[in-house]
GUKEMAR-388512 format. One record per residue (C-alpha): residue number from 1; residue in three letters; z, y, x. Coordinates in pm, 1 decimal, m for minus. Each point is the difference from the previous one (the first is absolute). Layout:
BEGIN
n,res,Z,Y,X
NUM,ALA,Z,Y,X
...
***
This chain:
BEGIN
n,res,Z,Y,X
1,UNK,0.0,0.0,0.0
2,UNK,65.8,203.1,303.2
3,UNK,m374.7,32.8,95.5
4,UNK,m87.9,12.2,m372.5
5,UNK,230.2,259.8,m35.4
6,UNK,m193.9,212.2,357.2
7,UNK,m345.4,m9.7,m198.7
8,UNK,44.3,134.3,m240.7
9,UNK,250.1,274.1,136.6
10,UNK,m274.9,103.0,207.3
11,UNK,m256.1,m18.2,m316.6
12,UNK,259.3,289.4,m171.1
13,UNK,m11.5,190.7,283.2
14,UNK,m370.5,37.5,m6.6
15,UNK,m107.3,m255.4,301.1
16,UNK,m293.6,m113.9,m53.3
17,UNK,m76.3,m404.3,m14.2
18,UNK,m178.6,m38.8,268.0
19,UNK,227.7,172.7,249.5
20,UNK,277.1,m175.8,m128.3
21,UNK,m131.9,m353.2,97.7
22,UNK,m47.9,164.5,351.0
23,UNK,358.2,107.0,13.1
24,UNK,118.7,m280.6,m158.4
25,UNK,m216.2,m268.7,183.0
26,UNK,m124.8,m177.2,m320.4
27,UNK,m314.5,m39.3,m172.5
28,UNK,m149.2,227.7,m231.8
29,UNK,34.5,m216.0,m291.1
30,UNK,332.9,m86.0,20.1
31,UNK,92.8,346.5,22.0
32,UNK,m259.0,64.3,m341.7
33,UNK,217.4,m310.1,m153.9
34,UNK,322.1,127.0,2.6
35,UNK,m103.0,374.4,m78.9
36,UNK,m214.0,m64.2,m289.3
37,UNK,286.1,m252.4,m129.6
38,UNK,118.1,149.0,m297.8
39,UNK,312.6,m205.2,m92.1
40,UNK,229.2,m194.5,262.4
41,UNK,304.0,m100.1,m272.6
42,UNK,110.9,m317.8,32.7
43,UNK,m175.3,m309.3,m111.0
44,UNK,159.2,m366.5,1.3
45,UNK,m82.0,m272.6,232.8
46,UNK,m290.8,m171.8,m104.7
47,UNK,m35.8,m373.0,215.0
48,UNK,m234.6,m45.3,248.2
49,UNK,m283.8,m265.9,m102.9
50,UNK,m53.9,m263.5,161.7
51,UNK,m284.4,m151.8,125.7
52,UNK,m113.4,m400.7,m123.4
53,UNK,43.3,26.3,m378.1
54,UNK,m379.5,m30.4,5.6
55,UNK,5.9,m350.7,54.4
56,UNK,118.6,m53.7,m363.7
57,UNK,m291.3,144.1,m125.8
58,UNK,m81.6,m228.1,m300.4
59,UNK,306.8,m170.6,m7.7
60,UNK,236.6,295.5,m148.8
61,UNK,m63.7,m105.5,m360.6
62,UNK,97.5,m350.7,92.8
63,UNK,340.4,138.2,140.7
64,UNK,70.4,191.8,m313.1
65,UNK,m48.1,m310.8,m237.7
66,UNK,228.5,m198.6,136.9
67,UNK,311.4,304.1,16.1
68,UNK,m87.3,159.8,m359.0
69,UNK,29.4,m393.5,m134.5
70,UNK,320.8,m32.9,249.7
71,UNK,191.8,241.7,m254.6
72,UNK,13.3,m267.2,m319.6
73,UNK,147.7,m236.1,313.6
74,UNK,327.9,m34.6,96.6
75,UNK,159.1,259.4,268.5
76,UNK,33.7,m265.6,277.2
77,UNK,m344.6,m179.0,m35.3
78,UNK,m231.5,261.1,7.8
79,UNK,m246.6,55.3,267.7
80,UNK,128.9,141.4,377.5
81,UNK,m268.4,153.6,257.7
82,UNK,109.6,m337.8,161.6
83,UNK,m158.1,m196.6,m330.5
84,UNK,m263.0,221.7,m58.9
85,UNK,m153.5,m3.7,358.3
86,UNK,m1.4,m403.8,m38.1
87,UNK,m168.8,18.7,m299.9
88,UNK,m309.6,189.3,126.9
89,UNK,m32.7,m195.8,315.3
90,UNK,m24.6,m343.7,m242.3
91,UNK,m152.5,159.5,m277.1
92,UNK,m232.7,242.4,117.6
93,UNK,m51.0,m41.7,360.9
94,UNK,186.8,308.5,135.7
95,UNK,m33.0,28.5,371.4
96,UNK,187.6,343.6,49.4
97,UNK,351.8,92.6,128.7
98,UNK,346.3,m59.8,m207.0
99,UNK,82.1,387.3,40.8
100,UNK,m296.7,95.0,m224.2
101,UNK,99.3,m254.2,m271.3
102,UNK,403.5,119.2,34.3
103,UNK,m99.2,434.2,6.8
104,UNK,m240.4,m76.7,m328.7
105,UNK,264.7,m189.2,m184.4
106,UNK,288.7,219.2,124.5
107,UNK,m156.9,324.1,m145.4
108,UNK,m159.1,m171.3,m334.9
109,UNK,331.9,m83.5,m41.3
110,UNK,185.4,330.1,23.5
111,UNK,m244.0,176.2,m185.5
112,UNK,m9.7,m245.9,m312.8
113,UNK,411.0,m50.4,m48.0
114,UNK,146.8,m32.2,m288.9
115,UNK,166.4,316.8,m157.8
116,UNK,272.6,m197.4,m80.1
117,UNK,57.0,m186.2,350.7
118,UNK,226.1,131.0,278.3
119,UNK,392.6,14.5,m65.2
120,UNK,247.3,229.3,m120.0
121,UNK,351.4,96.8,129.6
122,UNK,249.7,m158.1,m233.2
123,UNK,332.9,136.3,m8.7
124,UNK,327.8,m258.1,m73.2
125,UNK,317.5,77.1,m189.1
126,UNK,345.3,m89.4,184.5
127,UNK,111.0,m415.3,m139.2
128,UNK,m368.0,m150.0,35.7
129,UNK,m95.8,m267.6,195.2
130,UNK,m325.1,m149.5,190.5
131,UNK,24.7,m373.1,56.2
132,UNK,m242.3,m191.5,163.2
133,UNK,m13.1,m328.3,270.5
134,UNK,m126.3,m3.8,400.1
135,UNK,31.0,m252.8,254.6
136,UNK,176.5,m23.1,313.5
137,UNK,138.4,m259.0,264.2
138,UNK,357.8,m97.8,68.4
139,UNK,162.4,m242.6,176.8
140,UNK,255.1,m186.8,m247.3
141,UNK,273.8,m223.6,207.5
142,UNK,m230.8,m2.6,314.6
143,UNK,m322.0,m48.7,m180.9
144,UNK,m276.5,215.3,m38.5
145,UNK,m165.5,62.9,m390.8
146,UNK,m203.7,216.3,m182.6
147,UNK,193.8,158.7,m275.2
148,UNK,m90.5,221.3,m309.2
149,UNK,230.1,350.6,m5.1
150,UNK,53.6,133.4,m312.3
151,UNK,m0.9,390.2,16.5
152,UNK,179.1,202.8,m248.6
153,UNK,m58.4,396.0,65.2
154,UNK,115.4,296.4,m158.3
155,UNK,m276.8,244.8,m9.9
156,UNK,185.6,326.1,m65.9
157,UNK,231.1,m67.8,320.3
158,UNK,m216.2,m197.1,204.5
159,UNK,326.1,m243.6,49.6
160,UNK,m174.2,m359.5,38.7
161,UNK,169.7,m359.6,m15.8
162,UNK,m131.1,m331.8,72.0
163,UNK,117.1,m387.9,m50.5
164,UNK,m169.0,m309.3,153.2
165,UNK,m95.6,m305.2,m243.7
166,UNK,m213.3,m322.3,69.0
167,UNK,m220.9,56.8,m250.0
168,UNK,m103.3,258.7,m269.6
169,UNK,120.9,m94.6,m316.1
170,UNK,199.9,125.4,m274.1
171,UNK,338.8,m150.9,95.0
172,UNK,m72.7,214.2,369.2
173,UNK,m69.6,322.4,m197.6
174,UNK,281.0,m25.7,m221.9
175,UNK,230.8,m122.7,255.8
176,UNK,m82.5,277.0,228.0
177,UNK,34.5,267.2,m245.5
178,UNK,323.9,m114.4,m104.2
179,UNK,67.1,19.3,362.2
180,UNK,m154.7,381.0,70.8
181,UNK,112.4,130.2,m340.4
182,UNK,398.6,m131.5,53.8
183,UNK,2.1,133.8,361.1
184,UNK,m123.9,352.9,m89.6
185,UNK,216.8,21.1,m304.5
186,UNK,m253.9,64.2,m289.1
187,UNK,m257.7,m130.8,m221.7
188,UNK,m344.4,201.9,17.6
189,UNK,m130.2,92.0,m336.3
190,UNK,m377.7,m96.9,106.4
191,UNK,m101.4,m289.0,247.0
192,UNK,m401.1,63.4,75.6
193,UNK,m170.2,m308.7,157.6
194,UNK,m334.9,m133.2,128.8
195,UNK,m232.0,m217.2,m257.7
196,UNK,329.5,m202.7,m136.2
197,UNK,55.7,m143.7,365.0
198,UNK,293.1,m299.9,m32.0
199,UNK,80.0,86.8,m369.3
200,UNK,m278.2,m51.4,m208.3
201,UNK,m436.2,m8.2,m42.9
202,UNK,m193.1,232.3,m113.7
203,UNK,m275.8,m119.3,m285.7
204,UNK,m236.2,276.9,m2.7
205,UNK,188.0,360.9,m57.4
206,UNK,325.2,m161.2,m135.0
207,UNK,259.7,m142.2,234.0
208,UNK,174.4,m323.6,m115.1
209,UNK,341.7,10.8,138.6
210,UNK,190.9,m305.4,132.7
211,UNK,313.6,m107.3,m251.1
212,UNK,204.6,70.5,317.3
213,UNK,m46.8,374.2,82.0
214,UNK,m49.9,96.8,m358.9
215,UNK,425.0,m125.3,m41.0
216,UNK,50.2,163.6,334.5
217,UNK,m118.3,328.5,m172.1
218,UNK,226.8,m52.0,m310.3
219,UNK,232.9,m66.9,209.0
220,UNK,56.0,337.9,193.8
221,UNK,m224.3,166.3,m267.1
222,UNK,m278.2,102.2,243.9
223,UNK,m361.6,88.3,m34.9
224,UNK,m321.1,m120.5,222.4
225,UNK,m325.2,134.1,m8.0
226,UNK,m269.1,m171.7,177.9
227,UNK,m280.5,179.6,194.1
228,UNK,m384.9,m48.6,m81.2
229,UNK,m203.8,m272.4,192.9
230,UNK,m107.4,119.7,390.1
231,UNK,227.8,309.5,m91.3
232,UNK,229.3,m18.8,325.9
233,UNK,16.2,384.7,m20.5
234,UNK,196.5,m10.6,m313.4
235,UNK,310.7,m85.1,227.5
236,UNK,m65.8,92.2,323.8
237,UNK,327.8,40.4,75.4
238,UNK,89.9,m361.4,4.1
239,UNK,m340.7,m38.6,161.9
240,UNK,88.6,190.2,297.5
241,UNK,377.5,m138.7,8.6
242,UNK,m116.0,m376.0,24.9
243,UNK,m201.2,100.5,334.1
244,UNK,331.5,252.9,118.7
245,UNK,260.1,m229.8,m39.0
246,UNK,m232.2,m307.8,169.4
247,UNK,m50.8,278.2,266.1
248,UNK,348.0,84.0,53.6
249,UNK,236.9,m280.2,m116.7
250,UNK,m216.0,m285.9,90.1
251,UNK,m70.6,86.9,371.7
252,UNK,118.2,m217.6,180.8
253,UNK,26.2,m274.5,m188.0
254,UNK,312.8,6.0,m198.3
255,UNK,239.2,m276.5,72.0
256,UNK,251.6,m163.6,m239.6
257,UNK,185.5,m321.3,m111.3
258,UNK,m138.1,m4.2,m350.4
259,UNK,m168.9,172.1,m242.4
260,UNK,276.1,151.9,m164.2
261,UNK,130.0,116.3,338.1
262,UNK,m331.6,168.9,104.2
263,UNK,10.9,156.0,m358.4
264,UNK,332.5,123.2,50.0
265,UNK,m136.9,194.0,336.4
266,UNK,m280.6,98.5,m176.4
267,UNK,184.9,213.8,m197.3
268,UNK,261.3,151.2,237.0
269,UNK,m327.2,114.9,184.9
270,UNK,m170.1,124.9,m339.1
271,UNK,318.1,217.5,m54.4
272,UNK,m39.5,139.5,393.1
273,UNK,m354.5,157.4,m187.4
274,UNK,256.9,251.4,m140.3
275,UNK,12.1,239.0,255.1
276,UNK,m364.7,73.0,43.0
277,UNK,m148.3,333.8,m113.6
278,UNK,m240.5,17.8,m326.9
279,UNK,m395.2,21.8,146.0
280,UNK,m35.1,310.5,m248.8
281,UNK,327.6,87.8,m205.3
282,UNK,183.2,28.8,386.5
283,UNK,349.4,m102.1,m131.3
284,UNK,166.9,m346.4,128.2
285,UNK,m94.5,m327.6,m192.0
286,UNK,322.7,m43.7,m29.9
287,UNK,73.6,323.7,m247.4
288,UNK,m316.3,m68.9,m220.7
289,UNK,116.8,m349.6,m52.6
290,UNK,308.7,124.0,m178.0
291,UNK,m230.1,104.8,m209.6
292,UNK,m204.9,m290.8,m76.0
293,UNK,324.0,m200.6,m41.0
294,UNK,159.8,254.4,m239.1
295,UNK,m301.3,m29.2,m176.6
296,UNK,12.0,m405.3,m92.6
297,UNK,167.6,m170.2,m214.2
298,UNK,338.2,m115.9,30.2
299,UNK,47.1,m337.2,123.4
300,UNK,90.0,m240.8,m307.3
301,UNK,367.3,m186.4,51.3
302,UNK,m216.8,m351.7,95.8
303,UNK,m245.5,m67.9,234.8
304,UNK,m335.0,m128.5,m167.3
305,UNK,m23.6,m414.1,183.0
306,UNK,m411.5,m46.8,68.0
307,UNK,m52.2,m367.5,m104.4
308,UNK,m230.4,m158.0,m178.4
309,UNK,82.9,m357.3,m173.1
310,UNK,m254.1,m228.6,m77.8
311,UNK,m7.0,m395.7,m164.9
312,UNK,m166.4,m236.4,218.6
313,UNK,14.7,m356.7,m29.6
314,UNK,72.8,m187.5,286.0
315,UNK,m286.8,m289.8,131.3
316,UNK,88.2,m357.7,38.3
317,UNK,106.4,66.8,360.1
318,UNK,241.8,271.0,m151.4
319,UNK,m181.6,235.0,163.6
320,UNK,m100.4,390.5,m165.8
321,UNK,m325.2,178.6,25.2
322,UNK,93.8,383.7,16.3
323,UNK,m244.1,295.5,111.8
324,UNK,m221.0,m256.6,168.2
325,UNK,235.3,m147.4,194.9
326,UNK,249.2,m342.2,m73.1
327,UNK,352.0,m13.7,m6.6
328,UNK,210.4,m313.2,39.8
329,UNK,257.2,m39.6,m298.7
330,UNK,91.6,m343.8,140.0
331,UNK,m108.4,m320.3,m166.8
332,UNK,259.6,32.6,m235.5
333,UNK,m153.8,203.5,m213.6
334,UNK,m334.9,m125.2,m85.2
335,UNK,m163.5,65.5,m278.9
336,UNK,277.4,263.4,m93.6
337,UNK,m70.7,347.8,m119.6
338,UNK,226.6,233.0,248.4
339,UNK,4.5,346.2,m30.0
340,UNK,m121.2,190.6,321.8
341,UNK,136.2,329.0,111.5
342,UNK,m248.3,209.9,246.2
343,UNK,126.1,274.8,182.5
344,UNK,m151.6,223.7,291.0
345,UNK,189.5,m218.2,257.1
346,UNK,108.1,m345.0,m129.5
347,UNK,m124.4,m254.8,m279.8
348,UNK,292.4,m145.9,m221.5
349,UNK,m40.8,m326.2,m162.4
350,UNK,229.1,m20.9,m324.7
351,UNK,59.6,m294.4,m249.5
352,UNK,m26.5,m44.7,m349.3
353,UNK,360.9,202.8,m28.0
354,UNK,m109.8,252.8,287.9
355,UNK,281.6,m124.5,212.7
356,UNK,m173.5,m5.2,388.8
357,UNK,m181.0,m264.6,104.9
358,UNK,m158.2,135.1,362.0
359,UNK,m112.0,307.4,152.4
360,UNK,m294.6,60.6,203.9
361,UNK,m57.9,269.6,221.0
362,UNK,m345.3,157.9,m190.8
363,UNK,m334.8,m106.8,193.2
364,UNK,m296.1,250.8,m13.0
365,UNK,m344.3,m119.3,m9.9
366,UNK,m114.5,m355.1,m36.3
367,UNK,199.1,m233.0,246.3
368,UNK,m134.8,m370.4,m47.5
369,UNK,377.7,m151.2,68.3
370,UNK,230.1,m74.2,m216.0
371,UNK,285.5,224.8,55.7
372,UNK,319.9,m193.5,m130.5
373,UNK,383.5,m45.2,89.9
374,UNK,12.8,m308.2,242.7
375,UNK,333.2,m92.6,m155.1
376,UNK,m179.4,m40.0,m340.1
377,UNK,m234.4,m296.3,111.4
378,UNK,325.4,m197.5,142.0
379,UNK,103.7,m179.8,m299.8
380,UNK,m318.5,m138.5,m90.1
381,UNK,m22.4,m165.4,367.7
382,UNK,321.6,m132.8,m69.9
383,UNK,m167.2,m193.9,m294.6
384,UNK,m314.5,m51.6,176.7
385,UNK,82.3,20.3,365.8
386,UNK,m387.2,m168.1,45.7
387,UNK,m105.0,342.1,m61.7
388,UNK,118.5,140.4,297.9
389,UNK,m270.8,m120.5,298.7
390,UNK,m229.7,325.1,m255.9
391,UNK,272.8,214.5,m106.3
392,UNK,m5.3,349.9,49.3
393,UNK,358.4,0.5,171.6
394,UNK,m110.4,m257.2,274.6
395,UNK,m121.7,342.5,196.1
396,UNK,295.4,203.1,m58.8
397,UNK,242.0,m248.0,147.1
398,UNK,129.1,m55.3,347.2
399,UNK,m190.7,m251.9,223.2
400,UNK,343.8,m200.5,27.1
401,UNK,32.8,m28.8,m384.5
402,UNK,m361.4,m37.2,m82.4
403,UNK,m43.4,m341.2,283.2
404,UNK,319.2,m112.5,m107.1
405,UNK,m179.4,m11.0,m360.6
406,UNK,m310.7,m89.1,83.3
407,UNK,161.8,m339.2,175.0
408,UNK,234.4,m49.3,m279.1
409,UNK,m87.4,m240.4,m270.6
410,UNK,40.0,72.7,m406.5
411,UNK,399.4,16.8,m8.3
412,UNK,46.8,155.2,320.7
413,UNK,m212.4,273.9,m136.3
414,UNK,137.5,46.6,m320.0
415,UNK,394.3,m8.8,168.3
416,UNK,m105.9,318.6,206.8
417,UNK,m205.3,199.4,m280.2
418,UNK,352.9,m105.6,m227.4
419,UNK,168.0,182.0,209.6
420,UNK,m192.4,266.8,96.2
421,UNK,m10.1,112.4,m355.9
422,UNK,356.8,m29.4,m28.1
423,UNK,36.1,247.5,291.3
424,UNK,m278.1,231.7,m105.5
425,UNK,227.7,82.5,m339.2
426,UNK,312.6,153.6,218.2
427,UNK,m176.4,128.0,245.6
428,UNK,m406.1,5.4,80.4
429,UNK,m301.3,m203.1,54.4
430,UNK,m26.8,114.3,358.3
431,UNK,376.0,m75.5,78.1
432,UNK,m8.8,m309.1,m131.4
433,UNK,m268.9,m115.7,211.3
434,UNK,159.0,176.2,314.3
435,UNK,309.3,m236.5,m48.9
436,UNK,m196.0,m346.2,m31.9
437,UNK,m176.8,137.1,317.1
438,UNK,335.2,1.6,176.7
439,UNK,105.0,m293.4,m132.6
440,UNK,m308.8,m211.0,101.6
441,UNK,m15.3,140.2,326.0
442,UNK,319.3,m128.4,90.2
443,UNK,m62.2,m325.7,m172.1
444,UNK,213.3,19.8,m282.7
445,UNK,m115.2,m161.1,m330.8
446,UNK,m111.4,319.5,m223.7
447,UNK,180.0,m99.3,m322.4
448,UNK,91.3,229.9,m307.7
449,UNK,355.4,40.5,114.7
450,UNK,m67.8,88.7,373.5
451,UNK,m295.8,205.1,m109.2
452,UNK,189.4,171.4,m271.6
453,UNK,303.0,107.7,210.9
454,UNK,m207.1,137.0,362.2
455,UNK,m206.8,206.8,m250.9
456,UNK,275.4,134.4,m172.6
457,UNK,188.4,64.1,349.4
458,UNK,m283.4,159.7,145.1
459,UNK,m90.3,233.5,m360.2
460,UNK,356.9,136.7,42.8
461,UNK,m19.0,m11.0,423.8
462,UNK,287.7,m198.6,46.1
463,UNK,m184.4,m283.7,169.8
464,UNK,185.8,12.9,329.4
465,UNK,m257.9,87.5,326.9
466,UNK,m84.8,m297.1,174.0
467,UNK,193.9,m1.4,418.9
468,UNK,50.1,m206.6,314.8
469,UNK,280.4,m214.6,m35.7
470,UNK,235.0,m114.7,312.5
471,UNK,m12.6,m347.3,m71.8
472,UNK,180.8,m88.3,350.1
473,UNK,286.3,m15.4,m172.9
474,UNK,m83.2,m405.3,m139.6
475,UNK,m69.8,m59.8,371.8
476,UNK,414.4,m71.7,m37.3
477,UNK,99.5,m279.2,m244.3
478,UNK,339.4,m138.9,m113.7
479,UNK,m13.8,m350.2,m49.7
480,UNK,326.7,m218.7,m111.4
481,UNK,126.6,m285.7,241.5
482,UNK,105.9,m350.1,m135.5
483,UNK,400.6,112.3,53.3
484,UNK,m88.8,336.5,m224.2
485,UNK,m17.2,261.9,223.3
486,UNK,m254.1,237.0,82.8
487,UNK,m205.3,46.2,260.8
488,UNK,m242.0,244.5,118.1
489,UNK,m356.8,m69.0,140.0
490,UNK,m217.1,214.7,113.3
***
């Protein structure tokens, strides 16, 4: 503008155009250019074109077909430059660069948006909630898994809490609300979720919730709203927490003895959130979440239990087919309807009067093994102690007890599983088969009375360590002469 400015200075002052290019040391027309210019306001930036587009000369119609009949298709199968560029190469023989197909389908795009598309700022009252699931890794008791975090945020604070669950399911999401809603003190009036993830389907526009959440809403007299399909924007807030709190609370891996006892840090950490600052209201977490809180619900004077009880009849093996997965009852109970009680952790197995029958811990998935309660499958070896060269205990036992049983014949057999079953009642499968390991290691005869009293003795640890005895001692003997007295020998 500087030089700009010089011309035409010089023009005002009467200097003539060509002795200003001489002065100036420029040409004569660019001097005639910028004093003949008659207007020099501002104009916006226009881009620069670039140079190749010709080489989709004749195929620009083609490339318009296919994205004007992409808008009847859904959002995430619609054509990307990606798509569009294989299509001509197969389909019409294009030869030319990617970057020509990408610039033509960037700008036909832009200028032929919706009037409706784009996103608007949504603002969120104080005692809502955004709920949604992510995944992370943990290791649980030394082992590594992949678990799904539920996040619960409250937009109008920002304050974010998570729990970790095996799988996604309504038990998890009730469970962990329960959790969130009794540690923060309050019931939000409005829970806002993702396509009915864990707690029901959605069959068309209507969402069909599960039996489950809708009594966990009459329960603490709670709303939910659920957010239209590839509508993540709708609660971005939870959006952005699930990547945050993997971000922050699950680098490094987090560490922990059990689920419960990674949830429990999980939520000592979530409360740490507290003393950040708001991204745009520039007041502490911790102050706007008195808010939010003040805003729910008060908490009602029981907690809300998340199971779900189902009828299932048990096989002829007494086993129970539940979520995909089988359950061992124990052959006791064939052809008995039990009642089944599913909860986010563990599987309950109830009888005809709902008094307890076994509990599983819950498997996620389809696992092709029978997941049973070795102690249940004991008393029908004990009537059919043939069974045992294919039972599914033969694995779980010690190599001691399983080749003493494997060289024992029928009554042998059925004189250890007797009272191995009488040992598992007082105290547990797994003791009981620690003491008949003892006992035939030092060559005593594993009977119920033997068996019974080490596993009872080592249940309560009063089974007395094992030590080095002096046995020098017998190296002296008294012996008695013919006349009655006593004499020593060593």
């Amino acid at each position: 503008m500087s030089l700009q400015e010089t011309i035409r200075s010089l023009d005002s002052n009467g200097v003539s155009g060509r002795e200003i290019a001489r002065q100036l040391g420029l040409s004569r027309a660019t001097v005639t250019k910028y004093i003949s210019q008659t207007d020099f306001s501002p104009v916006p930036p226009l881009p620069a074109p670039r140079p190749g587009a010709s080489v989709l000369n004749g195929l620009t119609h083609v490339i318009e077909q296919w994205l004007v009949e992409d808008q009847g298709q859904p959002v995430k199968q619609r054509h990307t430059a990606k798509r569009v560029m294989d299509r001509l190469i197969d389909e019409h023989g294009y030869t030319g660069a990617y970057s020509s197909v990408q610039r033509f389908v960037k700008a036909w795009k832009a200028s032929n948006r919706e009037p409706s598309a784009g996103f608007t700022e949504l603002a969120w009252q104080a005692g809502v909630v955004q709920v949604d699931f992510g995944q992370a890794e943990a290791i649980i008791a030394g082992i590594g898994q992949v678990l799904h975090m539920l996040v619960i945020t409250f937009p109008f604070s920002n304050m974010r809490y998570v729990q970790a669950f095996r799988g996604e399911t309504a038990e998890c999401v009730c469970h962990g609300l329960r959790t969130v809603f009794e540690h923060v003190g309050g019931i939000p009036r409005l829970m806002i979720f993702d396509n009915a993830t864990g707690i029901g389907r959605r069959v068309g526009t209507t969402v069909v919730e599960s039996k489950l959440f809708s009594a966990f809403k009459v329960h603490y007299r709670s709303q939910s709203r659920y957010c239209n399909p590839y509508s993540g924007h709708e609660k971005g807030s939870v959006e952005n927490a699930v990547g945050f709190l993997r971000r922050n609370l699950m680098v490094p891996l987090p560490e922990a003895g059990s689920l419960a006892e990674l949830n429990a840090q999980l939520l000592t950490r979530c409360d740490s959130l507290a003393t950040a600052v708001h991204y745009r209201k520039g007041l502490p977490l911790g102050e706007l979440f008195v808010q939010d809180v003040g805003a729910c619900l008060e908490l009602p004077g029981v907690g809300f239990d998340p199971v779900r009880y189902e009828s299932r009849k048990a096989d002829k093996t007494g086993n129970l087919h539940i979520d995909g997965n089988t359950y061992a009852a124990g052959p006791a109970f064939y052809g008995r309807t039990l009642t089944v009680g599913i909860r986010h952790d563990v599987i309950e197995i109830l009888d005809e009067h709902t008094a307890p029958v076994r509990v599983f811990p819950r498997a996620f998935g389809s696992q092709p093994e029978t997941i049973f309660d070795p102690a249940s499958l004991v008393p029908l070896l004990v009537a059919k102690p043939g069974a045992w060269s294919q039972s599914l205990l033969r694995p779980l036992v010690s190599d001691p007890v399983r080749d003493w049983l494997d060289q024992a014949g029928a009554t042998d057999r059925r004189r250890l599983f007797t009272a191995v079953d009488a040992a598992s009642g007082p105290t547990t499968f797994e003791t009981a088969i620690h003491a008949a390991t003892m006992l035939i290691t030092r060559g005593d005869s594993p009977d119920i009375a033997m068996v019974g009293m080490l596993a009872r003795r080592l249940a309560d640890n009063t089974e007395p360590a094992a030590v080095n005895v002096d046995l020098t001692i017998y190296d002296t003997l008294t012996i008695s002469t013919a006349d009655d007295s006593v004499e020593v020998v060593a």
